[in-house]
ZAMARGU-4260 file (C-alpha; in steps of 0.2 Angstrom, whole numbers, plus 5000, padded with zeros to 4 digits):
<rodrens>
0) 4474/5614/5479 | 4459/5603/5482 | 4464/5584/5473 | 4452/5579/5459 | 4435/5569/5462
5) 4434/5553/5455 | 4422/5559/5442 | 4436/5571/5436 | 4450/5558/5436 | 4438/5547/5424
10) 4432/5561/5414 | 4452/5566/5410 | 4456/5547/5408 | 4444/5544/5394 | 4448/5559/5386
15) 4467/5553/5383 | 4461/5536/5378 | 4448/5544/5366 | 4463/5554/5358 | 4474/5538/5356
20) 4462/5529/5349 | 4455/5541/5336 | 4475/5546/5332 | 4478/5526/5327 | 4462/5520/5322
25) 4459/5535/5310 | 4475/5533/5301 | 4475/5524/5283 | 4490/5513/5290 | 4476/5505/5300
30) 4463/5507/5289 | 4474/5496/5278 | 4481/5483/5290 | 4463/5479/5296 | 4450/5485/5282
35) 4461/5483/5266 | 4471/5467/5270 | 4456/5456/5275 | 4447/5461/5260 | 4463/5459/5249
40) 4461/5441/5258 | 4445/5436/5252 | 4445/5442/5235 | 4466/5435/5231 | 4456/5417/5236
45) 4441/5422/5227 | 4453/5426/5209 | 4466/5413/5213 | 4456/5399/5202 | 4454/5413/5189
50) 4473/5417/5188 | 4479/5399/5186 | 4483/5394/5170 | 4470/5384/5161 | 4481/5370/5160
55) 4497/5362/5151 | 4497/5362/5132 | 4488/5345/5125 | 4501/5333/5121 | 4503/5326/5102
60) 4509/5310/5096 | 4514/5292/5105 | 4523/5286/5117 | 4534/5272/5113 | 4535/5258/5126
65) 4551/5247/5125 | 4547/5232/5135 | 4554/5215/5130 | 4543/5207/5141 | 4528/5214/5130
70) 4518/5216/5147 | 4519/5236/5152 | 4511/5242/5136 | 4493/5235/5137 | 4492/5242/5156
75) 4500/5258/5152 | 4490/5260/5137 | 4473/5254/5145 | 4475/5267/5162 | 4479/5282/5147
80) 4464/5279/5138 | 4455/5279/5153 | 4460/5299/5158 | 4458/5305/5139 | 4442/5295/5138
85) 4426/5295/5150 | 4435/5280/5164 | 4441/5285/5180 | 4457/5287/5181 | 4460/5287/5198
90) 4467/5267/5204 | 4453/5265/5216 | 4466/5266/5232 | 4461/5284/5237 | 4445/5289/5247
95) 4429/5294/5236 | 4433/5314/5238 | 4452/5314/5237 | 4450/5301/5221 | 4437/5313/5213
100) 4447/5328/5215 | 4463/5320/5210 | 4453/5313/5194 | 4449/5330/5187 | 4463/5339/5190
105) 4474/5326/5179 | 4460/5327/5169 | 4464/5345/5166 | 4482/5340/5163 | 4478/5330/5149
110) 4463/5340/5141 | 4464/5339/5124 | 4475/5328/5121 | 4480/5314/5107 | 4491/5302/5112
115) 4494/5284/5107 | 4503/5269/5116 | 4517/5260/5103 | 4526/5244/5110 | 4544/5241/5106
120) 4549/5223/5111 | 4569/5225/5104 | 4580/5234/5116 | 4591/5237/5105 | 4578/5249/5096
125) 4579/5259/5111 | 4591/5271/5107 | 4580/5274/5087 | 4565/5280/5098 | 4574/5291/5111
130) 4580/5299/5094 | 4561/5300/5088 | 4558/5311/5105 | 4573/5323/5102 | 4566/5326/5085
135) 4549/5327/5091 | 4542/5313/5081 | 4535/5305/5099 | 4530/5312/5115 | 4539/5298/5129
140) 4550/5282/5129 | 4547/5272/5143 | 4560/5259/5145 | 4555/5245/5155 | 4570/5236/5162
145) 4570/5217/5167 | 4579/5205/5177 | 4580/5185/5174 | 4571/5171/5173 | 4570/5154/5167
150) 4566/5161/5151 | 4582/5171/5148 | 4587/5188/5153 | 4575/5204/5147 | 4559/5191/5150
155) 4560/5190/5173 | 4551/5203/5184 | 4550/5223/5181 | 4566/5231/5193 | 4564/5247/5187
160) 4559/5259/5172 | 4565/5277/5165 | 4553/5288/5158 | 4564/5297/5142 | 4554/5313/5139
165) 4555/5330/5127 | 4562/5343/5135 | 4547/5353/5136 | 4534/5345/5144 | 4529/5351/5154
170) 4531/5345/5176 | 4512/5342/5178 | 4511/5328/5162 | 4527/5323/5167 | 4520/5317/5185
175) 4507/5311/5178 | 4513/5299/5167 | 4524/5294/5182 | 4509/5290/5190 | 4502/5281/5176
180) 4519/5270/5173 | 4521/5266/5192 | 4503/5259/5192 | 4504/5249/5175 | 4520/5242/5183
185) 4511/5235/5200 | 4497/5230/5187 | 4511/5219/5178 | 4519/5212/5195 | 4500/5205/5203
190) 4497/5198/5189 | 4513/5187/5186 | 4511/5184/5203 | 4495/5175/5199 | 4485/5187/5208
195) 4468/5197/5205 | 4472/5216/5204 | 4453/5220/5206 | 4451/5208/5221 | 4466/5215/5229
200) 4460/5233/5228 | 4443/5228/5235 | 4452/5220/5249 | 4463/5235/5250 | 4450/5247/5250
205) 4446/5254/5267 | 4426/5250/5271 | 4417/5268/5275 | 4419/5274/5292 | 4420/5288/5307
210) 4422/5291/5322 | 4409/5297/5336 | 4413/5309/5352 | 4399/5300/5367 | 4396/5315/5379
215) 4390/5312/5396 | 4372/5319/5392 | 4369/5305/5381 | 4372/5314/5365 | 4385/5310/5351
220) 4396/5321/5339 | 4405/5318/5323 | 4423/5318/5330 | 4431/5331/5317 | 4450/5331/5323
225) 4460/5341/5312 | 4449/5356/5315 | 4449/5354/5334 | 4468/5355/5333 | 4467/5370/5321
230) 4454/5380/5330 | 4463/5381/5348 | 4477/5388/5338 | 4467/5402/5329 | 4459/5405/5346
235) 4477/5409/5353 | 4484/5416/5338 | 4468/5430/5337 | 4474/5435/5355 | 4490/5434/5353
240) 4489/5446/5338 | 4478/5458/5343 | 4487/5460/5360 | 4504/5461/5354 | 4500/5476/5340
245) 4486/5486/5352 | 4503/5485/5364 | 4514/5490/5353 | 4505/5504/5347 | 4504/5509/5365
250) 4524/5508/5368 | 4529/5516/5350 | 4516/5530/5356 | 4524/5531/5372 | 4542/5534/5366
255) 4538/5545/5353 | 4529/5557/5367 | 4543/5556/5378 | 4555/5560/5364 | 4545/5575/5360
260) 4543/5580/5373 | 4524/5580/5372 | 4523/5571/5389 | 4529/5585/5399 | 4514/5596/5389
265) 4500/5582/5393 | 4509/5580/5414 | 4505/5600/5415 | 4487/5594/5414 | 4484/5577/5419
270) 4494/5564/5431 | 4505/5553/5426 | 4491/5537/5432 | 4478/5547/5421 | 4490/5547/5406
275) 4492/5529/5407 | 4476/5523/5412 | 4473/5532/5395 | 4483/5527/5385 | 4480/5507/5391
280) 4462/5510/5388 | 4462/5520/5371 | 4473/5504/5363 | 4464/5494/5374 | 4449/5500/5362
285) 4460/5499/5346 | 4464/5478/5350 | 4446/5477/5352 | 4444/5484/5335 | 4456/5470/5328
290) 4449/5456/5336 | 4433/5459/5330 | 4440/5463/5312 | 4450/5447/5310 | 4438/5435/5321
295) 4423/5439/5312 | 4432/5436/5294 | 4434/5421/5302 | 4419/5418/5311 | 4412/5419/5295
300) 4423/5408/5286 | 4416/5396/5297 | 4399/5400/5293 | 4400/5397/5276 | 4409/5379/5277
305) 4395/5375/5289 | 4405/5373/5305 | 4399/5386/5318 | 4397/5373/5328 | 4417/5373/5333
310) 4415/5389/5342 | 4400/5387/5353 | 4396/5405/5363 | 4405/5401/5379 | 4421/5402/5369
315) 4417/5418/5363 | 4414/5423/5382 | 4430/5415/5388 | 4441/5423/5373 | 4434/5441/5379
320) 4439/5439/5397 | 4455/5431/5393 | 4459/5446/5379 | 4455/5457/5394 | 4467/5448/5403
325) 4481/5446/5392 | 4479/5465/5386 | 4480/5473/5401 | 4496/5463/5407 | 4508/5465/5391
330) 4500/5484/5388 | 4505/5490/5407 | 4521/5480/5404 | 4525/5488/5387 | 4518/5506/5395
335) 4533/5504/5406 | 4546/5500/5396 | 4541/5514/5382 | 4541/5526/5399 | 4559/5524/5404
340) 4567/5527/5386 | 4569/5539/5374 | 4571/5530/5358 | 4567/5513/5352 | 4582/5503/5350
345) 4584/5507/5371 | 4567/5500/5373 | 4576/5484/5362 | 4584/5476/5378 | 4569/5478/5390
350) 4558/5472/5380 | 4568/5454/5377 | 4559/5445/5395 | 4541/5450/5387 | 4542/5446/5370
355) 4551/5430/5376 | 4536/5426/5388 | 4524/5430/5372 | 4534/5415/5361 | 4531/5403/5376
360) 4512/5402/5373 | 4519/5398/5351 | 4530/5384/5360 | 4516/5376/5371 | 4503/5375/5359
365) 4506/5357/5353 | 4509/5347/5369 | 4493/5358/5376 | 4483/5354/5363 | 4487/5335/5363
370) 4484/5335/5383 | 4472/5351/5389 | 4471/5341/5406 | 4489/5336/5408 | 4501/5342/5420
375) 4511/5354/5410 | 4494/5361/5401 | 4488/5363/5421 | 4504/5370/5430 | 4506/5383/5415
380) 4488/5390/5416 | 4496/5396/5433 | 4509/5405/5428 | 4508/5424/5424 | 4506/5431/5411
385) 4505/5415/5403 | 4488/5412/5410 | 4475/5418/5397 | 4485/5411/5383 | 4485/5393/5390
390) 4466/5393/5396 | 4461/5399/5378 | 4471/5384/5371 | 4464/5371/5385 | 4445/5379/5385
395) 4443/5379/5366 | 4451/5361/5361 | 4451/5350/5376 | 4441/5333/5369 | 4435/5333/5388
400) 4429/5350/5397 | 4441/5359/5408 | 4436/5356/5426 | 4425/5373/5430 | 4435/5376/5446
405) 4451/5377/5436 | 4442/5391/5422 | 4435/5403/5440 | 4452/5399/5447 | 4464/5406/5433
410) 4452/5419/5430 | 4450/5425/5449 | 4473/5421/5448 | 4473/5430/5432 | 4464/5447/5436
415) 4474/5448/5453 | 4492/5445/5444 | 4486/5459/5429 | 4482/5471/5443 | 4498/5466/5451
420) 4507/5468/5434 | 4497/5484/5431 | 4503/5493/5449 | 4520/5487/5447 | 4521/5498/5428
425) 4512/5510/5434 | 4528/5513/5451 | 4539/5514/5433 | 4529/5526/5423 | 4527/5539/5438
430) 4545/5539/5438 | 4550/5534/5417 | 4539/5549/5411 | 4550/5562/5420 | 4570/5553/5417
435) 4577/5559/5402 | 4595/5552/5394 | 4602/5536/5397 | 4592/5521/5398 | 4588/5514/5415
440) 4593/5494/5420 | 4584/5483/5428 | 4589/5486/5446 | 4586/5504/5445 | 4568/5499/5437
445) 4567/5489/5454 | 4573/5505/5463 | 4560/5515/5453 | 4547/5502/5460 | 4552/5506/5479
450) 4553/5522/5477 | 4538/5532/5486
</rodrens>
């Protein structure tokens, strides 16, 4: 019997990765987990400010202030007026954009509302308007409890206050007017201090500023932190994703053919090398799919806030070598564990020393991120088959560039370790394919390896 021409080997290899991939892709669990989910994505965050409620009920009537110093009221009432009225009420303390959206969302709280500011100056009284509350008659009593001073007790600093409120307001006004007693009580404190509240804040208030990255060419950046922290991780999070589900489609499909028996049909006709090849390739095709799906959704993301600029083209470059890479090595390792078992809950234990190795890469994101050039950052991007999971964190965050040597080095390292990897399955699918019944262990996977 004359052995197949290469042409043939191929033309029988991509036939079986053609049917694996039509048989997942063109199935409307897919469909949904990578059309339908997305678009559910964008339009939940499109409809979330429509779903929100409009806002608490106004509130109606007045809030008693028992202060027998006679200082909180005035404060208290002044900063109130100013969130029902046209004033800010933001204290001046926050940044311009954080104090402009903190102003109108308590804004929103407040909208509509008709509330006046009553001083109590007898303590005793305090127990007449905490009735008025129960009964309705008044929205709030805020007690304002004293120490002593020269003057006699009830007249020295503010220790503490206690906001008495109905039982149904509700949580949103309730922190609100927290916010609005805490600040009318650090009014009251500056100013028997002698101090000037206004002056202080304008000490206080940071002078506008931000921070420049030089580069070597001469040029300068906008340093933008938080997202060069976040992008590296949606970087290894795409990968990691779409390499973990193309893989496990490949090992669920694998065990489901062996238990059928459908393998020993498809080994009548093709080798067990061409079958996997095959099936690599066709989920190979199927992560591709994914990656594409989910990183333009957030390519475009990015667009639209105006930062394409985080993901320059030779990241895009770098993220399709690497997903080569990765793929290839957890797909041959996961082709070999779904070859020698029968059912899933055998493939359970085999699988435990690859899924660990895939949580390592979650683990290392941090201390990575902070030091792309560091020891541990370097040494790890050695080390199979963490390799394209570590380079796609140090090439797409590192403040300074990864040394180019390092970048052809782990990519020349990690081809030969996934070929390495891939040959080493491959000795365990020859042999997987065609055992039926108990599970192997791992020494007799290690005898399968030797075996010629």
């Amino acid at each position: 019997m004359s052995r197949p021409t290469l042409t043939g080997w191929w033309r029988r290899t991509a036939s079986v990765a053609m049917r694996e991939f039509v048989q997942t892709v063109f199935t409307k669990a897919f469909l949904l987990s990578v059309v339908a989910l997305p678009l559910i994505g964008v339009v939940g965050f499109a409809l979330i400010p429509l779903l929100l409620p409009e806002g608490p009920p106004p509130l109606r009537g007045e809030i008693v202030v028992v202060d027998p110093g006679e200082e909180m009221a005035t404060p208290f009432e002044r900063r109130l007026d100013r969130m029902l009225g046209d004033g800010a009420g933001d204290d001046g303390t926050a940044p311009d954009a954080i104090a402009r959206f903190i102003e109108s969302n308590e804004r929103a709280v407040l909208a509509g509302s008709e509330v006046t500011v009553r001083l109590e100056e007898d303590a005793s009284r305090l127990d007449d308007a905490k009735d008025q509350v129960r009964n309705g008659d008044a929205v709030a009593v805020l007690e304002v409890r004293r120490g002593e001073d020269d003057a006699g007790a009830g007249a020295g600093p503010i220790e503490s206050w206690v906001m008495n409120i109905r039982s149904d307001l509700p949580a949103r006004q309730v922190m609100l007017l927290e916010r609005l007693a805490d600040a009318a009580a650090v009014e009251v404190q500056v100013e028997r201090a002698g101090e000037d509240l206004g002056r202080l804040r304008s000490l206080m208030d940071p002078p506008p500023g931000r921070t420049m990255r030089l580069s070597e060419g001469g040029g300068e950046a906008p340093e933008q932190v938080e997202a060069k922290m976040l992008v590296p991780m949606g970087f290894m999070m795409l990968l990691w994703v779409s390499v973990i589900t193309s893989a496990n489609y490949l090992l669920m499909s694998t065990i489901e053919e062996k238990s059928n028996r459908v393998m020993e049909v498809l080994l009548s006709a093709i080798s067990p090398m061409q079958l996997m090849a095959g099936k690599i390739l066709g989920y190979g095709l199927v992560g591709a799919i994914l990656v594409a799906a989910y990183g333009g959704l957030a390519i475009a993301g990015l667009a639209a806030a105006t930062m394409l600029d985080l993901v320059p083209a030779s990241h895009l470059l770098l993220f399709a070598v690497y997903f080569v890479m990765a793929y290839f090595t957890i797909a041959s390792l996961l082709a070999a564990v779904g070859s020698a078992v029968t059912e899933l809950r055998d493939a359970q234990s085999l699988m435990g020393p690859v899924m660990l190795v895939m949580v390592v890469p979650l683990i290392l994101w941090l201390p990575i991120s902070e030091d792309p050039n560091g020891v541990l950052a370097t040494v790890a991007s050695f080390v199979p088959p963490l390799t394209p999971f570590v380079m796609i964190l140090r090439t797409t965050g590192s403040a300074e560039p990864v040394a180019i040597w390092q970048i052809v080095a782990t990519i020349l390292w990690g081809t030969a370790t996934t070929v390495g990897f891939v040959w080493l399955a491959a000795r365990i699918f020859r042999v997987g394919v065609l055992m039926q019944g108990k599970p192997p262990t791992p020494l007799e996977l290690l005898r399968w390896i030797r075996r010629r």
